[in-house]
C-alpha positions in Angstrom: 64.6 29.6 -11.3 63.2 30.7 -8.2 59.4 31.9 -9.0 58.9 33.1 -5.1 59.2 36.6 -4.6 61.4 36.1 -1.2 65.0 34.9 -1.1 66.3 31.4 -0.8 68.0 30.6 2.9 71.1 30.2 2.7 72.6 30.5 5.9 72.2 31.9 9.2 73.7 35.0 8.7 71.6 35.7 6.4 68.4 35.0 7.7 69.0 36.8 11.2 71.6 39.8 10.4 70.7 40.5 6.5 68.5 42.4 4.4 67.0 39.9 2.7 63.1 38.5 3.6 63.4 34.9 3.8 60.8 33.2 5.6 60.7 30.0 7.1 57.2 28.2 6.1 56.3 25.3 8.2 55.7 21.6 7.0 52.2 22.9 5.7 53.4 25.8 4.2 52.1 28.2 6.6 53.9 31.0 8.8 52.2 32.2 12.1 51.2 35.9 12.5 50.2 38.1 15.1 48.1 41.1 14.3 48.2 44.1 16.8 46.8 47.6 16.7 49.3 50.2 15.0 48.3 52.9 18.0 47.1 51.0 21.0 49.5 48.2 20.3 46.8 45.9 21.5 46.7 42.2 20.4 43.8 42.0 17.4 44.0 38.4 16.3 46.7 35.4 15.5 46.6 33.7 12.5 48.4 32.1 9.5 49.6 33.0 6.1 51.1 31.4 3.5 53.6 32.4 0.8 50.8 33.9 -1.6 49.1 35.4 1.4 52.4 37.2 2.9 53.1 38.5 -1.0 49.7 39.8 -1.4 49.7 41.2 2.0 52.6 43.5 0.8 51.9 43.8 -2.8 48.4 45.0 -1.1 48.6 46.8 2.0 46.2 45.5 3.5 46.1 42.0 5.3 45.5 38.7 3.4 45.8 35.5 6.0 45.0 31.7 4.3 42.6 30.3 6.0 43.0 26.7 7.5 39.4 25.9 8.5 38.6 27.0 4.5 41.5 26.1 2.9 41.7 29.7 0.6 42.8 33.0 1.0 41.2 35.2 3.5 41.3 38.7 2.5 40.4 40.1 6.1 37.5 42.9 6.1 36.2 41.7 2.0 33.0 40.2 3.8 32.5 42.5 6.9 33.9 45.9 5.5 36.7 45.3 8.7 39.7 45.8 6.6 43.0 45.7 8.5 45.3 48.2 6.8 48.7 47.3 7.2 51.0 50.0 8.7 54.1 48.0 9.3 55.2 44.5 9.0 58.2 42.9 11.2 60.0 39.5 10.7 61.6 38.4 13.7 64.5 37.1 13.9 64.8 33.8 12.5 62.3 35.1 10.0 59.3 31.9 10.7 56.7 34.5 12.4 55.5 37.9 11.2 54.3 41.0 12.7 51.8 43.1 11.6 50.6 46.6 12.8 47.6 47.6 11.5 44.6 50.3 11.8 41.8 48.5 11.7 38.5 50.3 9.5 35.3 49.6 11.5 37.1 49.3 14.7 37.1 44.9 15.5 39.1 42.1 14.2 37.4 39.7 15.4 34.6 37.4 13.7 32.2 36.9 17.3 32.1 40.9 17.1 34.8 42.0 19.3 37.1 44.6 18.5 40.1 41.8 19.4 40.2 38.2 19.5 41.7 37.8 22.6 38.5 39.5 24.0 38.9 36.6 27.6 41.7 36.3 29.9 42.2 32.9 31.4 42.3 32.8 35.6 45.8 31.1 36.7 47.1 30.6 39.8 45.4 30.7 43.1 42.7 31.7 40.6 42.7 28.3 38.7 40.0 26.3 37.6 37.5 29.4 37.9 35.4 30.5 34.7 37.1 33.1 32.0 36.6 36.4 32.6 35.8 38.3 29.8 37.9 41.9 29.0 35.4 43.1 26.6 32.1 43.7 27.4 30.3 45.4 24.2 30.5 43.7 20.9 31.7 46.4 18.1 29.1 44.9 15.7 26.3 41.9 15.3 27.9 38.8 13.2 24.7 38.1 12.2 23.9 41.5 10.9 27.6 41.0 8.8 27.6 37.0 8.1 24.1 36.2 8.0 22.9 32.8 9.3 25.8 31.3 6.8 27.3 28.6 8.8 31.1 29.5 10.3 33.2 27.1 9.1 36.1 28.6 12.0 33.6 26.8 14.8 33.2 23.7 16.1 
Protein backbone atom coordinates (compact mmCIF):
# COMPACT_ATOMS: atom_id res chain seq x y z
CA UNK A 1 0.00 0.00 0.00
CA UNK A 2 1.40 3.17 -0.93
CA UNK A 3 1.29 5.46 2.41
CA UNK A 4 2.69 8.66 0.27
CA UNK A 5 0.24 11.11 -0.61
CA UNK A 6 1.82 11.51 -4.34
CA UNK A 7 1.54 8.92 -7.13
CA UNK A 8 3.85 6.17 -7.94
CA UNK A 9 6.01 6.84 -11.47
CA UNK A 10 5.10 4.88 -13.76
CA UNK A 11 6.16 6.06 -16.90
CA UNK A 12 7.01 9.00 -18.80
CA UNK A 13 3.94 9.94 -20.01
CA UNK A 14 2.82 10.19 -16.95
CA UNK A 15 5.15 12.13 -15.14
CA UNK A 16 5.56 14.90 -18.00
CA UNK A 17 1.95 15.06 -19.78
CA UNK A 18 -0.47 13.75 -16.81
CA UNK A 19 -2.30 15.04 -13.99
CA UNK A 20 -0.85 13.24 -11.48
CA UNK A 21 2.05 14.82 -8.86
CA UNK A 22 4.79 12.44 -8.90
CA UNK A 23 8.01 13.78 -7.77
CA UNK A 24 11.28 12.57 -8.26
CA UNK A 25 13.28 12.72 -4.78
CA UNK A 26 16.89 12.44 -5.10
CA UNK A 27 19.27 9.72 -3.52
CA UNK A 28 18.72 11.61 -0.12
CA UNK A 29 15.36 12.09 -0.40
CA UNK A 30 15.29 15.66 -1.11
CA UNK A 31 13.77 17.67 -4.16
CA UNK A 32 15.27 21.25 -4.98
CA UNK A 33 13.04 24.36 -4.79
CA UNK A 34 13.16 27.78 -5.76
CA UNK A 35 11.16 30.36 -3.98
CA UNK A 36 10.27 33.61 -5.84
CA UNK A 37 8.02 36.56 -5.05
CA UNK A 38 4.25 35.94 -6.22
CA UNK A 39 4.22 39.90 -7.52
CA UNK A 40 7.74 41.02 -8.26
CA UNK A 41 8.60 37.52 -9.39
CA UNK A 42 11.91 38.13 -7.83
CA UNK A 43 14.16 35.18 -6.68
CA UNK A 44 13.61 34.88 -2.60
CA UNK A 45 15.65 31.86 -1.70
CA UNK A 46 16.64 28.06 -3.00
CA UNK A 47 16.26 25.33 -0.98
CA UNK A 48 15.22 21.66 -0.38
CA UNK A 49 12.20 19.78 0.67
CA UNK A 50 11.51 16.43 1.27
CA UNK A 51 8.35 14.27 0.90
CA UNK A 52 6.80 15.38 4.36
CA UNK A 53 7.94 18.88 3.78
CA UNK A 54 6.31 19.16 0.12
CA UNK A 55 2.91 17.41 1.78
CA UNK A 56 2.80 19.84 4.55
CA UNK A 57 3.65 22.62 2.33
CA UNK A 58 0.22 21.96 0.56
CA UNK A 59 -1.74 20.53 3.30
CA UNK A 60 -0.44 24.03 4.86
CA UNK A 61 -0.18 26.84 2.68
CA UNK A 62 2.46 28.08 3.78
CA UNK A 63 6.17 26.88 3.06
CA UNK A 64 7.77 24.00 4.98
CA UNK A 65 11.57 23.24 3.46
CA UNK A 66 13.78 20.31 5.56
CA UNK A 67 16.58 21.52 6.51
CA UNK A 68 20.00 19.91 5.62
CA UNK A 69 22.38 21.83 7.90
CA UNK A 70 19.65 20.67 10.95
CA UNK A 71 18.46 17.70 9.73
CA UNK A 72 14.39 18.62 10.58
CA UNK A 73 11.64 20.42 9.15
CA UNK A 74 12.00 24.04 8.63
CA UNK A 75 8.69 25.66 8.85
CA UNK A 76 9.95 29.10 7.19
CA UNK A 77 8.77 32.42 9.25
CA UNK A 78 7.89 29.96 12.85
CA UNK A 79 11.14 31.79 14.41
CA UNK A 80 11.32 35.16 12.63
CA UNK A 81 7.44 35.92 12.05
CA UNK A 82 8.77 35.85 8.00
CA UNK A 83 6.14 33.42 6.92
CA UNK A 84 6.18 32.70 3.20
CA UNK A 85 2.57 32.14 2.16
CA UNK A 86 2.27 30.02 -0.64
CA UNK A 87 0.32 31.42 -3.67
CA UNK A 88 1.05 28.85 -6.24
CA UNK A 89 3.23 25.85 -6.62
CA UNK A 90 4.56 24.52 -10.10
CA UNK A 91 6.34 21.08 -10.86
CA UNK A 92 8.23 21.24 -13.83
CA UNK A 93 8.37 18.97 -16.19
CA UNK A 94 9.98 15.90 -15.23
CA UNK A 95 8.48 16.63 -11.80
CA UNK A 96 12.31 16.52 -9.64
CA UNK A 97 12.14 20.50 -8.88
CA UNK A 98 9.33 22.68 -7.52
CA UNK A 99 8.27 26.14 -7.84
CA UNK A 100 6.87 28.17 -5.37
CA UNK A 101 5.28 31.75 -5.58
CA UNK A 102 4.78 33.19 -2.47
CA UNK A 103 3.96 36.62 -0.57
CA UNK A 104 6.25 36.94 1.89
CA UNK A 105 4.78 38.58 5.65
CA UNK A 106 7.45 40.86 6.96
CA UNK A 107 8.89 41.60 3.61
CA UNK A 108 12.71 39.15 3.53
CA UNK A 109 13.41 35.54 3.08
CA UNK A 110 16.47 35.62 3.89
CA UNK A 111 18.18 34.62 7.33
CA UNK A 112 21.41 37.51 7.07
CA UNK A 113 18.32 40.11 6.89
CA UNK A 114 17.78 40.65 3.31
CA UNK A 115 14.60 40.69 1.76
CA UNK A 116 16.16 37.85 -0.92
CA UNK A 117 18.89 35.50 -0.61
CA UNK A 118 20.49 36.21 -3.69
CA UNK A 119 21.04 39.75 -2.23
CA UNK A 120 25.08 39.67 -4.43
CA UNK A 121 25.66 39.35 -8.06
CA UNK A 122 28.88 37.71 -9.05
CA UNK A 123 31.22 39.87 -11.68
CA UNK A 124 31.98 37.63 -14.93
CA UNK A 125 33.59 38.35 -17.79
CA UNK A 126 36.01 41.18 -18.48
CA UNK A 127 34.78 41.84 -14.96
CA UNK A 128 36.26 38.51 -13.43
CA UNK A 129 38.08 38.02 -10.44
CA UNK A 130 36.75 41.55 -8.97
CA UNK A 131 34.87 41.49 -5.54
CA UNK A 132 30.77 40.80 -5.40
CA UNK A 133 28.79 43.55 -5.76
CA UNK A 134 26.03 43.59 -3.59
CA UNK A 135 22.15 44.36 -5.06
CA UNK A 136 20.76 45.10 -1.76
CA UNK A 137 21.96 47.69 0.27
CA UNK A 138 19.47 47.93 3.45
CA UNK A 139 18.88 44.83 5.49
CA UNK A 140 14.79 44.42 6.09
CA UNK A 141 15.48 43.47 9.64
CA UNK A 142 18.49 42.75 12.39
CA UNK A 143 19.16 38.78 12.77
CA UNK A 144 20.24 39.40 15.93
CA UNK A 145 17.21 41.21 17.06
CA UNK A 146 15.18 37.84 15.48
CA UNK A 147 17.75 34.84 16.32
CA UNK A 148 19.49 36.12 19.18
CA UNK A 149 23.27 35.24 19.65
CA UNK A 150 22.02 31.42 19.04
CA UNK A 151 24.70 30.00 16.93
CA UNK A 152 23.49 29.46 12.95
CA UNK A 153 23.94 26.14 12.25
CA UNK A 154 23.44 27.19 8.06
CA UNK A 155 27.19 28.94 8.55
CA UNK A 156 30.37 27.88 8.32
Amino acid sequence: MNESPFSQRQSVEQVEEGGELAPKFDEHGLIPVVTTDFATGEVLMHAFMNANALSRTITLGEAVYWSRSRQCLWHKGATSGLVQRIREIRIDDDQDCVWLRVDVQGGASCHVGYRSCFYRAVPFGDQAGRPLAFTETAKVFDPGDVYGDAPNPTRL
